[in-house]
Biopython code that builds the backbone (N, CA, C, O; Angstrom):
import numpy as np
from Bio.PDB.StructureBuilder import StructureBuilder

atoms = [
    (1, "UNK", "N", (33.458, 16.386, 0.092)),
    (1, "UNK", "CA", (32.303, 15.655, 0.551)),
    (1, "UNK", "C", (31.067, 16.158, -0.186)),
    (1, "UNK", "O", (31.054, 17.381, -0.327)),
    (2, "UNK", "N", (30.217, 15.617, -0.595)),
    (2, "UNK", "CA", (29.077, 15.494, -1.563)),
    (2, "UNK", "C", (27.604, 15.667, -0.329)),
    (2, "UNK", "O", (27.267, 15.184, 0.753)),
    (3, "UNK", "N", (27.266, 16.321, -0.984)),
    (3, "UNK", "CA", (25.604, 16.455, -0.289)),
    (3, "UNK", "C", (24.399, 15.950, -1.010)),
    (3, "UNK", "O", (24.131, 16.298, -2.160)),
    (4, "UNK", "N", (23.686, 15.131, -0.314)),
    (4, "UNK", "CA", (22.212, 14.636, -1.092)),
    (4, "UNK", "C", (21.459, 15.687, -0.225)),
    (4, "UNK", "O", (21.636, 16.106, 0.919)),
    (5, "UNK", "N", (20.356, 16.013, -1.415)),
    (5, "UNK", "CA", (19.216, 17.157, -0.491)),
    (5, "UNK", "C", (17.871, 16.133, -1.221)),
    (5, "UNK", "O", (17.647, 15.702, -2.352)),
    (6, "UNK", "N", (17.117, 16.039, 0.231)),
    (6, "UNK", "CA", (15.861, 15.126, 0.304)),
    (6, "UNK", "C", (14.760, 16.057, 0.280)),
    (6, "UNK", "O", (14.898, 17.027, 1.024)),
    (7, "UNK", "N", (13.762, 15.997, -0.357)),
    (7, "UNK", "CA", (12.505, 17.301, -0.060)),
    (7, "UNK", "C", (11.541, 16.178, 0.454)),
    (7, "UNK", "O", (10.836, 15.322, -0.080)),
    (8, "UNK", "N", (11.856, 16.603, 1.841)),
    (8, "UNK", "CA", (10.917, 15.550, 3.146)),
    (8, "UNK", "C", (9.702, 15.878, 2.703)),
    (8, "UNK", "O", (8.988, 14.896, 2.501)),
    (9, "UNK", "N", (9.238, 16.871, 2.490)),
    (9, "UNK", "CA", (7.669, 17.249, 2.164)),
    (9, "UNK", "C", (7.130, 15.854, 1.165)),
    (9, "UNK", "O", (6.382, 14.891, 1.336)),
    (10, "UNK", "N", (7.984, 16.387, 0.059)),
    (10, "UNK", "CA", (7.803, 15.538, -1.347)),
    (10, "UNK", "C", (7.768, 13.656, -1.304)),
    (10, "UNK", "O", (7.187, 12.860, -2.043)),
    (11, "UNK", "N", (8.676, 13.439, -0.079)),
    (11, "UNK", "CA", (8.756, 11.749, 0.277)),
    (11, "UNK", "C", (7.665, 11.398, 1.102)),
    (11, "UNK", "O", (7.242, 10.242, 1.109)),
    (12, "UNK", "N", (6.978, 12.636, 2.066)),
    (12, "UNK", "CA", (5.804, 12.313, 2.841)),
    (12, "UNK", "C", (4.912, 12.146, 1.866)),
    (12, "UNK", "O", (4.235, 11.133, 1.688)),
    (13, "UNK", "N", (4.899, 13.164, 1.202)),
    (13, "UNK", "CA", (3.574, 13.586, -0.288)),
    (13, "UNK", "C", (3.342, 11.664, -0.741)),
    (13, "UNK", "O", (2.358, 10.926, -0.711)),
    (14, "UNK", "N", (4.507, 11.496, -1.050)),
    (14, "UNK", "CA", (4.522, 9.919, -1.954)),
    (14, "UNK", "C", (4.454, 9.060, -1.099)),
    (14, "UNK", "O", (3.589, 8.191, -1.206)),
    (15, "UNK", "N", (5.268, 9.066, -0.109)),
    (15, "UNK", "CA", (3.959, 8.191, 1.049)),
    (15, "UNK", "C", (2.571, 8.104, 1.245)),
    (15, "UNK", "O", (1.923, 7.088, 1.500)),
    (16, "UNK", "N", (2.233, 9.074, 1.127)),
    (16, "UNK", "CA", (0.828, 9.393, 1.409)),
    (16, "UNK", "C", (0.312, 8.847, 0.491)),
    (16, "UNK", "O", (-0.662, 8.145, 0.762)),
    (17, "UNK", "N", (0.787, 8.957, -1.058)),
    (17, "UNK", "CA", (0.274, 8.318, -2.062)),
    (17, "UNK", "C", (0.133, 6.738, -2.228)),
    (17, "UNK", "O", (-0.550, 5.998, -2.936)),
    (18, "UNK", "N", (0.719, 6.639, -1.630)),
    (18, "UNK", "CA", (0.926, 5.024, -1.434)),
    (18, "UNK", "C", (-0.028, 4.724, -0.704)),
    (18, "UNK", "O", (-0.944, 4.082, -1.218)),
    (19, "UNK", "N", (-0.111, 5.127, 0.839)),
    (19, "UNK", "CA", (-1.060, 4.594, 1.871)),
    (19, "UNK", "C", (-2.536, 4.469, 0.809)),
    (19, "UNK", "O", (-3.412, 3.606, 0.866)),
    (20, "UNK", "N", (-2.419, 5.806, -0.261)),
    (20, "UNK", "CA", (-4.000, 5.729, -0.674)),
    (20, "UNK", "C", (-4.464, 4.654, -1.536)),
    (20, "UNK", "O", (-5.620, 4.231, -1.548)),
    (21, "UNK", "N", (-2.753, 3.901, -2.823)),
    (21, "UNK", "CA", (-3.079, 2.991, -3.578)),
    (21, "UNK", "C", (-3.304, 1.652, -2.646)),
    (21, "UNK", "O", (-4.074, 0.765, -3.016)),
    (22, "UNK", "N", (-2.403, 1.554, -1.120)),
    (22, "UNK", "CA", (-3.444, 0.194, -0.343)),
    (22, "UNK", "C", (-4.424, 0.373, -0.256)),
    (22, "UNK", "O", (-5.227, -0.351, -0.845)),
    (23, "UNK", "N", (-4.800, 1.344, 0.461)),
    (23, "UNK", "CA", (-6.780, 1.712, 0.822)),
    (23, "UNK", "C", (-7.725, 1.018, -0.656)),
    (23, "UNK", "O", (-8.787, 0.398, -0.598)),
    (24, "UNK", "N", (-6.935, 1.369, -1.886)),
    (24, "UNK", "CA", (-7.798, 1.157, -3.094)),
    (24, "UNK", "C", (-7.551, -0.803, -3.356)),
    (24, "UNK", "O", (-8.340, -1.539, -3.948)),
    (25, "UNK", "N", (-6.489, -1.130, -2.829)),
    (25, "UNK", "CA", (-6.203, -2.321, -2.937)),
    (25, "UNK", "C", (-7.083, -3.158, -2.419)),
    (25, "UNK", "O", (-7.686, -4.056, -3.007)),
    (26, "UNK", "N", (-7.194, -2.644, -0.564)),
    (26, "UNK", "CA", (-8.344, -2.929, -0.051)),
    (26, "UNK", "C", (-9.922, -2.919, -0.320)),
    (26, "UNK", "O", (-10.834, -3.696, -0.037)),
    (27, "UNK", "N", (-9.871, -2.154, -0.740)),
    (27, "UNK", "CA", (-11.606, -1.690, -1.263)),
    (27, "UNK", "C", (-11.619, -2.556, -2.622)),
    (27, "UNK", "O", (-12.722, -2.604, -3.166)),
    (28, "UNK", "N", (-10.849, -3.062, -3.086)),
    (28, "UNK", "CA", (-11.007, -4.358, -4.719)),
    (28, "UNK", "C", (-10.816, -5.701, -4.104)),
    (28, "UNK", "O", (-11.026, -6.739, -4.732)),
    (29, "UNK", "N", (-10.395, -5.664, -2.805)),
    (29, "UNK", "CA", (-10.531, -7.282, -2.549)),
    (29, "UNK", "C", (-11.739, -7.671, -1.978)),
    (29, "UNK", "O", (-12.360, -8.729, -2.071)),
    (30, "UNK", "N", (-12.054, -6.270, -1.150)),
    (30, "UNK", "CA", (-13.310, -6.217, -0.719)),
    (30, "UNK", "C", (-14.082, -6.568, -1.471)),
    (30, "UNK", "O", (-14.703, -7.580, -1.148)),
    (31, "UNK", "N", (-14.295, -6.155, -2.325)),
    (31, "UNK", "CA", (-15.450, -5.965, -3.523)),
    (31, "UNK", "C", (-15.285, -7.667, -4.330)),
    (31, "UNK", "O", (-16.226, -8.451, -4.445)),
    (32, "UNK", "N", (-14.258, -7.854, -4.673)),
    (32, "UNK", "CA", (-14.097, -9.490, -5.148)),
    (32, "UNK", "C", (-14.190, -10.499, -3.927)),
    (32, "UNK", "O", (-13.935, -11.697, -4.055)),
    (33, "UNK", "N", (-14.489, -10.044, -2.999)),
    (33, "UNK", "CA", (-14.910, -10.984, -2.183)),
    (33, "UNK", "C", (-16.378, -10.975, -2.252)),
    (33, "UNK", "O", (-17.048, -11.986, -2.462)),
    (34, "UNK", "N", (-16.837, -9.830, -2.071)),
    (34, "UNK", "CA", (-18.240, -9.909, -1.933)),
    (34, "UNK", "C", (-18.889, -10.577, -3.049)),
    (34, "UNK", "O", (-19.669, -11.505, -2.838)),
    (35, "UNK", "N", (-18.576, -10.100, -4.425)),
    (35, "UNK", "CA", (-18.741, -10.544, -5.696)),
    (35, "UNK", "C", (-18.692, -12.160, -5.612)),
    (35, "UNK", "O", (-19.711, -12.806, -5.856)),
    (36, "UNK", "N", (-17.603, -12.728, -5.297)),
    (36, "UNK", "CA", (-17.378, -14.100, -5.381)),
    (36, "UNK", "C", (-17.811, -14.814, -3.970)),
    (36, "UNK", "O", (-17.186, -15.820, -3.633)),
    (37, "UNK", "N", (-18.815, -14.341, -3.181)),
    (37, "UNK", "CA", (-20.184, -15.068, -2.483)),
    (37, "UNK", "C", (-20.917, -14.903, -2.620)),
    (37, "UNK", "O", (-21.801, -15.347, -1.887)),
    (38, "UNK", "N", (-21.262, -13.869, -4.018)),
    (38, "UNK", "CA", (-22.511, -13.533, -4.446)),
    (38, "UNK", "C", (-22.480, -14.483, -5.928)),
    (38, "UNK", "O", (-23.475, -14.565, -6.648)),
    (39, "UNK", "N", (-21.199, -15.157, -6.231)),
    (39, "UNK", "CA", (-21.090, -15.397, -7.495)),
    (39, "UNK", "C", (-21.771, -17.111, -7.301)),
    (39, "UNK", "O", (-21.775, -17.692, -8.386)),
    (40, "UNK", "N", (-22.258, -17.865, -6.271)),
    (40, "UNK", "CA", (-22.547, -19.132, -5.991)),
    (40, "UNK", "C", (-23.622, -19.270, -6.227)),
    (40, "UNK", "O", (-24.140, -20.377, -6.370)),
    (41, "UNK", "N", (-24.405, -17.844, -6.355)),
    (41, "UNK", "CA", (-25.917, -18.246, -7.150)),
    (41, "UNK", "C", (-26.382, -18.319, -8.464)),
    (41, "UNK", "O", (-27.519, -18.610, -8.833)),
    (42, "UNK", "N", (-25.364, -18.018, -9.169)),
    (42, "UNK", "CA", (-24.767, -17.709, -10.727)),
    (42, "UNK", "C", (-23.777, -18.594, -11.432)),
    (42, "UNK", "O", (-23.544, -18.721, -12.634)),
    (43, "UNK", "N", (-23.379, -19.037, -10.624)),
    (43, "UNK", "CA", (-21.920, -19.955, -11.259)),
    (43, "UNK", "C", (-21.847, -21.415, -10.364)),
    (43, "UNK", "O", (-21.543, -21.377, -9.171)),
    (44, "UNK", "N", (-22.007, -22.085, -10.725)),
    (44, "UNK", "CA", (-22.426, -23.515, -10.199)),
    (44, "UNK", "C", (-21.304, -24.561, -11.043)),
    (44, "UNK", "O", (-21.191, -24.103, -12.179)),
    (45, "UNK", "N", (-20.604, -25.570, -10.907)),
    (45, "UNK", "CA", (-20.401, -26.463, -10.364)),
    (45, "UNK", "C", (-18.633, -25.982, -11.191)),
    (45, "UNK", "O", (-18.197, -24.862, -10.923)),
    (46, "UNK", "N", (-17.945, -26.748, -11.961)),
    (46, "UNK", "CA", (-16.511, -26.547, -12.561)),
    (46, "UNK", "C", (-16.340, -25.039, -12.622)),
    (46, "UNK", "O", (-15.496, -24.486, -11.915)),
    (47, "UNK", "N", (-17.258, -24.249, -13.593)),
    (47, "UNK", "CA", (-16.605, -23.404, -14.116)),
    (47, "UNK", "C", (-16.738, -22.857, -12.817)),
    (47, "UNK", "O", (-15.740, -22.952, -12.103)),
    (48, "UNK", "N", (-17.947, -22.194, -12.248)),
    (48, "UNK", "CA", (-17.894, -21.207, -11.030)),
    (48, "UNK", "C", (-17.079, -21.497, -9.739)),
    (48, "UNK", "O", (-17.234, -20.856, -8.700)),
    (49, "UNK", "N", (-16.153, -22.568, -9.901)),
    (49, "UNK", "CA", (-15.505, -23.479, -8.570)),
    (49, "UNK", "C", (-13.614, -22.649, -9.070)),
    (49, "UNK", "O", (-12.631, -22.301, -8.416)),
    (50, "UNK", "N", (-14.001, -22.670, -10.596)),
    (50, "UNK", "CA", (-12.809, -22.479, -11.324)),
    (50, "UNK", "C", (-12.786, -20.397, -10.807)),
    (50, "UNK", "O", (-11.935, -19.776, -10.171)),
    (51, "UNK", "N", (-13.880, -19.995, -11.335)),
    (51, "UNK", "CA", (-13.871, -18.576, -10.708)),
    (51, "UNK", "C", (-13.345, -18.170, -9.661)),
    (51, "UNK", "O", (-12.330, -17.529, -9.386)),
    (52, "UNK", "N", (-14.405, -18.757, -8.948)),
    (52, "UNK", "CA", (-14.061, -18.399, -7.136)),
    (52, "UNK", "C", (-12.446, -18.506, -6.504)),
    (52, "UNK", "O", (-11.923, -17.995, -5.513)),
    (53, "UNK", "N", (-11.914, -19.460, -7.617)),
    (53, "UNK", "CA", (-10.600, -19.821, -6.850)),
    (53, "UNK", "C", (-9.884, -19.034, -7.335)),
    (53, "UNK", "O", (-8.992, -18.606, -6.602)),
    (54, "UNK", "N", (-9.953, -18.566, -8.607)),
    (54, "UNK", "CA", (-9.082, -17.783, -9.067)),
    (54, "UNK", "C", (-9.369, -16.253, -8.249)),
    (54, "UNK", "O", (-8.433, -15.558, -7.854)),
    (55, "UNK", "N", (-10.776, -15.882, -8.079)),
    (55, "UNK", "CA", (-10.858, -14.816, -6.856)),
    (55, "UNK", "C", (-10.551, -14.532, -5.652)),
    (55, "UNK", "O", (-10.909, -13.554, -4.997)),
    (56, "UNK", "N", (-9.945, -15.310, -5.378)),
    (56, "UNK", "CA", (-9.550, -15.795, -4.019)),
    (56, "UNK", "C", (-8.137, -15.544, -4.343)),
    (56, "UNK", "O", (-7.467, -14.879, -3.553)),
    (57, "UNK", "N", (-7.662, -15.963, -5.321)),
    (57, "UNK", "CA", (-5.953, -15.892, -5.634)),
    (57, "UNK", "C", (-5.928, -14.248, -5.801)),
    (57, "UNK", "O", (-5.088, -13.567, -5.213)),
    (58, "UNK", "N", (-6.929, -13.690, -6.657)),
    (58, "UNK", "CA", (-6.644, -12.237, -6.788)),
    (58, "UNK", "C", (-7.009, -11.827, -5.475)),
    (58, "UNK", "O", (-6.279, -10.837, -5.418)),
    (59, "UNK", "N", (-7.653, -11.851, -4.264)),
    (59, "UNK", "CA", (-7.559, -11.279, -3.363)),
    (59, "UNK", "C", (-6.790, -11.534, -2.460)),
    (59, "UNK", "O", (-6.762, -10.797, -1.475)),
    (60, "UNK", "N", (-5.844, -12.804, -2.570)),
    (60, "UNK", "CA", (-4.430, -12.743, -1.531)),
    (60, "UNK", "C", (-3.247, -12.095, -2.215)),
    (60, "UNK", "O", (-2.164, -11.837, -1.689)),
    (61, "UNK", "N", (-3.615, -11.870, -3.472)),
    (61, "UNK", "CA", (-1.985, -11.062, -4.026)),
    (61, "UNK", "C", (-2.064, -9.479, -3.894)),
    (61, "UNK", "O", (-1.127, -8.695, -3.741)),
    (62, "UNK", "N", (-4.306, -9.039, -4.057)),
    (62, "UNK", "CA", (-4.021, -7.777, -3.524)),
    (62, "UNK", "C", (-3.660, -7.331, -1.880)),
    (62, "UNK", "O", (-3.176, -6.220, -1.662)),
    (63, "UNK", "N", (-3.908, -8.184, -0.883)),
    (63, "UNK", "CA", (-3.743, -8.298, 0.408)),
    (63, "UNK", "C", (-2.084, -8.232, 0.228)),
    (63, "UNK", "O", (-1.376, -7.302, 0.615)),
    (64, "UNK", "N", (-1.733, -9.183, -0.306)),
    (64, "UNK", "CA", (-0.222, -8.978, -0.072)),
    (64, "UNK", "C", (0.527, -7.840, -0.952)),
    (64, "UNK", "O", (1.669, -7.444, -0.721)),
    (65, "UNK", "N", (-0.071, -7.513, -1.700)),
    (65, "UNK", "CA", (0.828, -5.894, -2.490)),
    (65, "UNK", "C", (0.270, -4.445, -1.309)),
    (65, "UNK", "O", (0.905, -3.515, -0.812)),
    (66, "UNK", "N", (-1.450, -4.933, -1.206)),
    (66, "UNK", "CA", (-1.907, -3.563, 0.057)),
    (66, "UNK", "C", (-0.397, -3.516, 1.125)),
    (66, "UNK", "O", (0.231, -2.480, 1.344)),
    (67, "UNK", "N", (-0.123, -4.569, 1.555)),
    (67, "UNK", "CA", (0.921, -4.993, 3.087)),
    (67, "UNK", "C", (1.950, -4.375, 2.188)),
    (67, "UNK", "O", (1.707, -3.172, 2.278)),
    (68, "UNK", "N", (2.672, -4.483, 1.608)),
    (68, "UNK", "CA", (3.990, -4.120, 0.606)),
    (68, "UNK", "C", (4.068, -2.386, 0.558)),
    (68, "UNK", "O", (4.900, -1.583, 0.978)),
    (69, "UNK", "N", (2.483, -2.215, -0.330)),
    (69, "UNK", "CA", (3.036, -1.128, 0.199)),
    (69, "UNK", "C", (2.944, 0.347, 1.259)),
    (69, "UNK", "O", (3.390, 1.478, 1.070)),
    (70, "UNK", "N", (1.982, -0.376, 2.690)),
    (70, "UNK", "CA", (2.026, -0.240, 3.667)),
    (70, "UNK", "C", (3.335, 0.087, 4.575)),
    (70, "UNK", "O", (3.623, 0.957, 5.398)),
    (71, "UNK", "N", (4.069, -1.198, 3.937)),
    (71, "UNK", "CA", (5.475, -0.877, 4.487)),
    (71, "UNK", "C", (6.380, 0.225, 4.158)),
    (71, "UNK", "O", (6.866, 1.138, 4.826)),
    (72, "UNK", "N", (6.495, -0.271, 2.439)),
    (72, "UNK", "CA", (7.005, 1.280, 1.988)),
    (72, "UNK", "C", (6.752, 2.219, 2.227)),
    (72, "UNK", "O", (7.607, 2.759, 2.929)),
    (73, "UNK", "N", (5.891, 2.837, 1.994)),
    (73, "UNK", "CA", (5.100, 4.140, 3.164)),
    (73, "UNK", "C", (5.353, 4.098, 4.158)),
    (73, "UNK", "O", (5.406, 5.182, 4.739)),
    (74, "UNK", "N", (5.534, 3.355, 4.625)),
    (74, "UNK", "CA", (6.087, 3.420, 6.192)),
    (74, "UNK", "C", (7.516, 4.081, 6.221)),
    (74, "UNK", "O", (7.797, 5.190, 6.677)),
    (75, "UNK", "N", (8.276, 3.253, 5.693)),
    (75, "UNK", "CA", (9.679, 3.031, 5.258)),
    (75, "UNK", "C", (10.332, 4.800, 4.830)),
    (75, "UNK", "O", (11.270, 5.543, 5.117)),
    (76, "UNK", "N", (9.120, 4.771, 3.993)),
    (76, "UNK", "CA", (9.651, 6.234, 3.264)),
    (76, "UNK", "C", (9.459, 7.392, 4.081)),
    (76, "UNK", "O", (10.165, 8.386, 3.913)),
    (77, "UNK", "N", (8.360, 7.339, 5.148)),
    (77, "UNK", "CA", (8.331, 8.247, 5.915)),
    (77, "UNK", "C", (9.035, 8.783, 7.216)),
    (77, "UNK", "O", (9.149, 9.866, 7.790)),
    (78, "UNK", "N", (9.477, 7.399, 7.408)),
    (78, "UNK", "CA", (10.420, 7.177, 8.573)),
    (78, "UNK", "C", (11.787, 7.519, 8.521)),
    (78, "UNK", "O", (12.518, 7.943, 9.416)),
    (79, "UNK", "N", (12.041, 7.249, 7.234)),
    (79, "UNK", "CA", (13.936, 7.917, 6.740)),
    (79, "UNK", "C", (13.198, 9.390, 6.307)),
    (79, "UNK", "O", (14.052, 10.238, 6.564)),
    (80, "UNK", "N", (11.981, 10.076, 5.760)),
    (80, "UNK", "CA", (12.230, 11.485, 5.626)),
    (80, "UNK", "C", (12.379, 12.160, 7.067)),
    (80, "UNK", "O", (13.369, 12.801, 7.419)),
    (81, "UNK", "N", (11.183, 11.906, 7.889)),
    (81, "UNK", "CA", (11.238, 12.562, 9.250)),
    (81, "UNK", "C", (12.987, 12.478, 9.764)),
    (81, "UNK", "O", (13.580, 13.539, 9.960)),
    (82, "UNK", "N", (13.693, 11.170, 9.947)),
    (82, "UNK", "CA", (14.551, 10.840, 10.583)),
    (82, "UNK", "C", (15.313, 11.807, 9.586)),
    (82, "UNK", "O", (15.612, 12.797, 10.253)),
    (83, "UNK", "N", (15.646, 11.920, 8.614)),
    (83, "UNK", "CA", (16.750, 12.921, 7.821)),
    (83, "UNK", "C", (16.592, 14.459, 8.286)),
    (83, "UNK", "O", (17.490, 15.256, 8.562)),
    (84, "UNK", "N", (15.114, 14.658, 8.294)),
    (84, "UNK", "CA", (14.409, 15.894, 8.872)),
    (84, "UNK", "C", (15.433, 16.136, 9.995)),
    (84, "UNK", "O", (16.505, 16.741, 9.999)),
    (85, "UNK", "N", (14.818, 15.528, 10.862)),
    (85, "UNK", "CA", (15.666, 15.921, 12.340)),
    (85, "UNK", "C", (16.934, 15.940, 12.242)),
    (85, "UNK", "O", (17.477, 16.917, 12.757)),
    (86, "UNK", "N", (17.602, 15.164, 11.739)),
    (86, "UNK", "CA", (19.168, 15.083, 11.676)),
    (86, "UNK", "C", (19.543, 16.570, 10.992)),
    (86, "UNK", "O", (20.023, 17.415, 11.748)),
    (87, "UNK", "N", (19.343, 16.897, 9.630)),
    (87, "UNK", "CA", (19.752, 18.039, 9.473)),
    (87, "UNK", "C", (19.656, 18.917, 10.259)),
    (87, "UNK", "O", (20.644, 19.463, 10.750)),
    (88, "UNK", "N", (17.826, 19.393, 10.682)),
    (88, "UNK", "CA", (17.768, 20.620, 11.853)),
    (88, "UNK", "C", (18.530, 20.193, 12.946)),
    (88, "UNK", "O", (18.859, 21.147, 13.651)),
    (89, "UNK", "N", (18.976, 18.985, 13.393)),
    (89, "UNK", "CA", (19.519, 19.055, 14.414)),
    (89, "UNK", "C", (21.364, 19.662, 14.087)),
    (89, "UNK", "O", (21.871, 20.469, 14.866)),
    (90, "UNK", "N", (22.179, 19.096, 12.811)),
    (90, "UNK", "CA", (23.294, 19.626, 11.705)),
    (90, "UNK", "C", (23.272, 20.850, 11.799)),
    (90, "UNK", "O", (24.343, 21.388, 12.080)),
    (91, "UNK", "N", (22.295, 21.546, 11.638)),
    (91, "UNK", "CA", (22.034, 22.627, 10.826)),
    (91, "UNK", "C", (22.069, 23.587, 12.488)),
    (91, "UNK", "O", (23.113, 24.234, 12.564)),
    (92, "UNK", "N", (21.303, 23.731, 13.525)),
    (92, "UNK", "CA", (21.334, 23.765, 14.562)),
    (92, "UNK", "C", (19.940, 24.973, 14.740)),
    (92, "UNK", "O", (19.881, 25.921, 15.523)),
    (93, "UNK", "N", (19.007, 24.566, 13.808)),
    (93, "UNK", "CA", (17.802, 24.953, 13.815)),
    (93, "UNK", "C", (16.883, 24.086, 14.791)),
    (93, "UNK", "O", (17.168, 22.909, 14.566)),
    (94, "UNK", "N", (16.066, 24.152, 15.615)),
    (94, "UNK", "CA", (15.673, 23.750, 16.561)),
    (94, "UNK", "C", (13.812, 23.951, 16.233)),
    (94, "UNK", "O", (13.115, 24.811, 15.694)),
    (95, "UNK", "N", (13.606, 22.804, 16.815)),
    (95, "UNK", "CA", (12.064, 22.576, 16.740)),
    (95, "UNK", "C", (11.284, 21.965, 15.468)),
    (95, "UNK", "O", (10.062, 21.822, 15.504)),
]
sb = StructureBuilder()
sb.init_structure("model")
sb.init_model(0)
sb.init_chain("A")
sb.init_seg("    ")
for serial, (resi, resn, name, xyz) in enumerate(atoms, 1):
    if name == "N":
        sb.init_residue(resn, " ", resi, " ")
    sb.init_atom(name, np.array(xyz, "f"), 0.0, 1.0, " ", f" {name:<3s}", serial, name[0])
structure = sb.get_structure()
């Protein structure tokens, strides 16, 4: 029988890293939102109609990659803890 060894620390670590690239995901849609209701005093009729929409497209694909990888982080933290316990509980180390 074969053993995988997980370094729970190291899968939280990259979770964590993740939660921080949504936060940054968030804070650029933010910002292209604000930008593109600030962009209606500057960009007027085809082309600025053509902008806005395309800003709008970049801020539902970053909304939907932020959610993506929200989950993963999630995902990844939830099988390290859960492996966590299982071994100490295997192992018959306690707490």
């Amino acid at each position: 029988m074969g053993f995988v060894q997980v370094d729970y620390d190291n899968a939280i670590a990259q979770a964590k890293r993740l939660d921080a690239a949504a936060d940054q995901c968030g804070e650029a849609f933010r910002e292209i939102s604000l930008q593109s209701g600030r962009s209606e005093r500057f960009w007027q009729g085809n082309s600025g109609n053509a902008m806005r929409a395309k800003m709008a497209e970049s801020v539902r694909e970053l909304q939907r990659i932020q959610g993506d990888l929200r989950k993963t982080a999630a995902l990844i933290r939830k099988a390290a803890e859960e492996l966590r316990r299982k071994d100490k509980k295997l192992s018959g180390v306690h707490g």
